[in-house]
DODOVEX-719026 format. One line per field, with one value per residue (C-alpha): residue number from 1; x, y, z; residue in three letters. Coordinates in nm, 4 decimals, padded with zeros to 6 digits. Each point is the difference from the previous one (the first is absolute). Example, Ala and Ser with C-alpha at 12.3 -4.5 7.8 and 13.67 -1.06 7.14 Angstrom:
num	(1;2);
px	(01.2300;00.1370);
py	(-00.4500;00.3440);
pz	(00.7800;-00.0660);
residuo	(Ala;Ser);
This chain:
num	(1;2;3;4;5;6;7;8;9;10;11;12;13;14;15;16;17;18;19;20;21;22;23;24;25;26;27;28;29;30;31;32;33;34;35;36;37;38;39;40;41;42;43;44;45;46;47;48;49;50;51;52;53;54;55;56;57;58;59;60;61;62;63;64;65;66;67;68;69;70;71;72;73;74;75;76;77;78;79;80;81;82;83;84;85;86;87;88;89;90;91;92;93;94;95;96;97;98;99;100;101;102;103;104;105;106;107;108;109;110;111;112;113;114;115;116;117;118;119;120;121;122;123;124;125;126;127;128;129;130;131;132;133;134;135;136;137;138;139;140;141;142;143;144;145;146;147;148;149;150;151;152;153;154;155;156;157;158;159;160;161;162;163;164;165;166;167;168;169;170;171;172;173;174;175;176;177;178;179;180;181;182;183;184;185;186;187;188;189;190;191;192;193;194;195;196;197;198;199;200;201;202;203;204;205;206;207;208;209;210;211;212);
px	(-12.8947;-00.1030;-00.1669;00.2757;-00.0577;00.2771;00.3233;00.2616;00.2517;-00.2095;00.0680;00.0110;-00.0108;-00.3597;-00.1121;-00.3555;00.1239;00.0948;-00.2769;-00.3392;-00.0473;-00.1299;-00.0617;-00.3014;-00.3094;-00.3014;-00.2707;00.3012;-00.1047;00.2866;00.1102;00.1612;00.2595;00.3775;00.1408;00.3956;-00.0877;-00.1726;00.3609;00.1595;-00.1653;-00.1421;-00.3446;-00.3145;00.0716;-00.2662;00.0860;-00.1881;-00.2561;-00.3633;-00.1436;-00.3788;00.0269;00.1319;00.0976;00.1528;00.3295;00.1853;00.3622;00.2003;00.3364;00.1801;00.1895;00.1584;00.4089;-00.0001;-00.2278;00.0865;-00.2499;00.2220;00.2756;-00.0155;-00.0261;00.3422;-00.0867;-00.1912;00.0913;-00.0824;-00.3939;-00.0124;00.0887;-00.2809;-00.2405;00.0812;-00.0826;-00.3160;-00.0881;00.0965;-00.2295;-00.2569;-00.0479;00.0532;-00.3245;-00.2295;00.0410;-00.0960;-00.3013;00.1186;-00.1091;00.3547;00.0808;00.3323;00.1003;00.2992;00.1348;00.1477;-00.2129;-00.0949;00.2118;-00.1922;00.2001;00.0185;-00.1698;00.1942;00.1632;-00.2272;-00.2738;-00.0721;00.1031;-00.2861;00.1025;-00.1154;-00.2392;-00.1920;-00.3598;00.0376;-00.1680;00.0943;00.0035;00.2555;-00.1283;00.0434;00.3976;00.0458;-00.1379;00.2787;00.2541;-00.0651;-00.0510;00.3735;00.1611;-00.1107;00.1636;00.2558;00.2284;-00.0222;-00.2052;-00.3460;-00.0277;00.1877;-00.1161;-00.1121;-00.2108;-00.1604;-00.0976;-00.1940;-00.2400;-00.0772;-00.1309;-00.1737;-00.2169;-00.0390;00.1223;-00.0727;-00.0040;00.3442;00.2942;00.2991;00.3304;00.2917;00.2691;00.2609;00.3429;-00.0649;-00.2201;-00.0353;-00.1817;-00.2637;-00.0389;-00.0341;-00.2285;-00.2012;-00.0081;-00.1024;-00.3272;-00.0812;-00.0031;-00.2018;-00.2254;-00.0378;00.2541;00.3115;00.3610;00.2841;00.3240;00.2196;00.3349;00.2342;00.3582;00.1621;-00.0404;-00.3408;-00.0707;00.2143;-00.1929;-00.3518;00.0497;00.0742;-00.3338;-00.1129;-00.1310;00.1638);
py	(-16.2938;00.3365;-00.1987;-00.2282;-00.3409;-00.2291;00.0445;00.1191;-00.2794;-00.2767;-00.0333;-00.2912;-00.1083;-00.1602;-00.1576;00.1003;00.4000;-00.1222;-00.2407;00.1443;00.2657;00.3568;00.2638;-00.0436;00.1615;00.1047;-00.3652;-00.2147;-00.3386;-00.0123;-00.3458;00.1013;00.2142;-00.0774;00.0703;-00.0501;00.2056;00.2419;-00.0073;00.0771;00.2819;00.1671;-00.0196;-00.2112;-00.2503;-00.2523;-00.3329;-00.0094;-00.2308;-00.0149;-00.1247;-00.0547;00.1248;00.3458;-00.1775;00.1896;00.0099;-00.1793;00.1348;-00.2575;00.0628;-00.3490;00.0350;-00.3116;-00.0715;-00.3474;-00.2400;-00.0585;00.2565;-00.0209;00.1682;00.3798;00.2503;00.0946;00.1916;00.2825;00.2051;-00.1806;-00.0333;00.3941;00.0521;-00.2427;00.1953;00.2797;-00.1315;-00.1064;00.3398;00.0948;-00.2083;00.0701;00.3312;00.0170;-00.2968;00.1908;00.3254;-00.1662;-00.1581;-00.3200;-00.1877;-00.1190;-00.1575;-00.1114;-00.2766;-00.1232;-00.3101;00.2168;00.1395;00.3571;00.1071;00.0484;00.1350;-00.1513;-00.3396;-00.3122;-00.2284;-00.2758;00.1240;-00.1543;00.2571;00.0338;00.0705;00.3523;00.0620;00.3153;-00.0776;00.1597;00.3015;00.3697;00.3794;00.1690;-00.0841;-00.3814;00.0795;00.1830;-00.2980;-00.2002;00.1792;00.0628;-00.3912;-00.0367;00.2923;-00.2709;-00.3180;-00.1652;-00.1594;-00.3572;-00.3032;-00.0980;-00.3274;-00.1335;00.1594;-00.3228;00.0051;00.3389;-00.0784;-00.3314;00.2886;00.1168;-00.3475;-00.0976;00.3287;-00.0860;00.2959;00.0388;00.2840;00.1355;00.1587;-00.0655;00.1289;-00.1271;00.2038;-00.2596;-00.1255;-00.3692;-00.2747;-00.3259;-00.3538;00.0360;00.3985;-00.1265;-00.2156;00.2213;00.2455;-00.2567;-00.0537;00.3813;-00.0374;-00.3036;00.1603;00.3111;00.2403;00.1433;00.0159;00.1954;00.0864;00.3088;-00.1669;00.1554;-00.1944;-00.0018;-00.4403;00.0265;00.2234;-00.2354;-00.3383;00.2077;00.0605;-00.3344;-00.1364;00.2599;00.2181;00.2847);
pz	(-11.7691;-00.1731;-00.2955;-00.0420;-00.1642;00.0596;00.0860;-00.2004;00.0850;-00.0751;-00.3810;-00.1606;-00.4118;00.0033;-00.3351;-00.0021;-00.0392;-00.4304;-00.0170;00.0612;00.3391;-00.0203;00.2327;00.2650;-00.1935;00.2510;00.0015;-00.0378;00.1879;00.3106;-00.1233;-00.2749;00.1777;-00.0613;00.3019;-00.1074;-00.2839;00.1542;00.2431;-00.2899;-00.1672;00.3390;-00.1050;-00.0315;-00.2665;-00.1209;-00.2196;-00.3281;00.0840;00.0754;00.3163;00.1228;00.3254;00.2518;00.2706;00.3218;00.0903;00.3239;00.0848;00.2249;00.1075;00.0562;00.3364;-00.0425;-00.1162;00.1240;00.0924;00.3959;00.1131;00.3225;-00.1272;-00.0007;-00.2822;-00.0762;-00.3377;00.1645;-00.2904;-00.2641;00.2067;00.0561;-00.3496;-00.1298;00.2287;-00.1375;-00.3413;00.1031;00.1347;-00.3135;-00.1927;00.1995;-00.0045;-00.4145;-00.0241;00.2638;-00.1152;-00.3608;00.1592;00.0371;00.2686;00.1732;00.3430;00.2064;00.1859;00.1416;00.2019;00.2273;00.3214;00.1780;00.2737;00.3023;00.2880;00.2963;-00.1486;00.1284;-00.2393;00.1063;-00.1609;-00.3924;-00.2494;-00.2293;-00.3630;-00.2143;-00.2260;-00.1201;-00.2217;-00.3517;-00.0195;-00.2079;00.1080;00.2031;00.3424;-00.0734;-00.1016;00.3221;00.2089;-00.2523;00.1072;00.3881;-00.0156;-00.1517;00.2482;00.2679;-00.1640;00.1967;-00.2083;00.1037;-00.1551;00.1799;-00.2224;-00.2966;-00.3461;-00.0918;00.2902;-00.0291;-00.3806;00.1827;00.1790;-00.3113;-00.1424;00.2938;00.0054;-00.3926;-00.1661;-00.3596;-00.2415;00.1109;-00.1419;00.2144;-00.0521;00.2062;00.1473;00.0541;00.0161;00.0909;-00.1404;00.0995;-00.0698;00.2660;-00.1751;-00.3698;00.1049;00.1998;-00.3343;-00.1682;00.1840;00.0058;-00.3927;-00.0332;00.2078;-00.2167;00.0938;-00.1811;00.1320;-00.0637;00.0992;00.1058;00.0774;00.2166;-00.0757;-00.3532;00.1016;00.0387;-00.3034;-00.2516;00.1682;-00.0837;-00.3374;-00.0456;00.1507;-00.1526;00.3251;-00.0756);
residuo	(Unk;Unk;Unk;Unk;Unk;Unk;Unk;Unk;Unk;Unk;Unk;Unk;Unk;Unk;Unk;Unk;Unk;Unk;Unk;Unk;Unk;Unk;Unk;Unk;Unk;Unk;Unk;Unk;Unk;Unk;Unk;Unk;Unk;Unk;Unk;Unk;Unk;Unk;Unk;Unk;Unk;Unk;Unk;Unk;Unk;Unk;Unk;Unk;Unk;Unk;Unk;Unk;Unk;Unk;Unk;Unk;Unk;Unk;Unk;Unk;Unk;Unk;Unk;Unk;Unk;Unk;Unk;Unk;Unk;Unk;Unk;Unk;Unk;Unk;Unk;Unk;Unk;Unk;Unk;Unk;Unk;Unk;Unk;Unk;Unk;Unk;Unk;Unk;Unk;Unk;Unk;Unk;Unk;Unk;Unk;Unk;Unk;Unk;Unk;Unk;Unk;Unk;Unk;Unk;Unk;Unk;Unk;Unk;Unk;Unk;Unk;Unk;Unk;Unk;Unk;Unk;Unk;Unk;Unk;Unk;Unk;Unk;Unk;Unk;Unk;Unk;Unk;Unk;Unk;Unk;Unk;Unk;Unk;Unk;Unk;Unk;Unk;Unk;Unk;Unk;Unk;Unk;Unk;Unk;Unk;Unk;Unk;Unk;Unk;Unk;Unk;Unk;Unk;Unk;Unk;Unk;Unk;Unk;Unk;Unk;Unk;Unk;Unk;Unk;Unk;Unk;Unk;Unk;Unk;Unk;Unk;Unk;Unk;Unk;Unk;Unk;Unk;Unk;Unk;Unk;Unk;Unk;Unk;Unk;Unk;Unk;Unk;Unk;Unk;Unk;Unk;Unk;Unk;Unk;Unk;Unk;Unk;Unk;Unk;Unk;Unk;Unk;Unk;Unk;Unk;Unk;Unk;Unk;Unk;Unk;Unk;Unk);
């Protein structure tokens, strides 16, 4: 952690960094982060444009690689590493004020729970100050990595409750149909979404949808 950012290794050529970012000024709303350019240059970087609103800021880790939620997680890695980004992120946008939460599809490890029992999914409120990062990351020392629900499924919770005002950023490396569409609600409902992609595939297919 120590202050970092984002990782080193995630660097990718991201067309916004030659055609209108700059660096995160204090009273910049939260939606107009870049979040691939901000990859790239290791700091808070903001596109050139003017928004109405500060929203608050909603971390989600996509557990998901597949859509059979039946099969296990093979690419533990790849899930610890985008944890670790998020603890990352989460720690820069708190300690700058910014209200910032975490969620994941994944579930707490309990011990001696049974596997019978429903595996509820994660999610931490937005909120700012230290204290609220430490509950962040004691919540994320107790993930087990394996799917409670489908991604597509956990987004759903988030619509029924009717959440609005919202800056989500993925951590993923899988999208789907049922996902997109999902997204697609959160916006219409007032809420922004963006991506951190975790696979070169996944980063290519974003900035062609333009979700990078």
């Amino acid at each position: 952690m120590q202050g970092d950012f984002f990782v080193k290794r995630w660097i990718v050529e991201d067309p916004f960094i030659n055609a209108g970012v700059r660096e995160y000024e204090a009273g910049d709303p939260l939606r107009s982060v870049n979040w691939n350019a901000s990859a790239r240059a290791q700091t808070m970087q903001v596109n050139k444009k003017d928004f109405a609103a500060d929203y608050r800021l909603m971390i989600y880790v996509n557990f998901d690689y597949d859509e059979d939620i039946r099969l296990p997680v093979n690419e533990t890695d790849l899930i610890e590493k985008a944890i670790s980004y998020a603890a990352s992120i989460a720690n820069y946008t708190t300690s700058k004020g910014i209200p910032t939460g975490f969620g994941c599809n994944g579930y707490l490890y309990v011990p001696g729970e049974t596997k019978d029992v429903r595996k509820k999914s994660v999610r931490i409120e937005p909120r700012t100050g230290k204290i609220h990062f430490n509950q962040i990351l004691k919540t994320m020392a107790k993930l087990k990595i394996d799917r409670s629900m489908p991604f597509h499924q956990f987004l759903k919770e988030d619509l029924d409750h009717n959440q609005t005002k919202t800056d989500y950023l993925f951590i993923s490396a899988f999208s789907s149909v049922k996902i997109e569409k999902n997204v697609r609600l959160l916006q219409r409902k007032g809420n922004t979404v963006d991506y951190l992609w975790m696979t070169e595939v996944n980063r290519a297919i974003g900035a062609e949808r333009g979700t990078l």
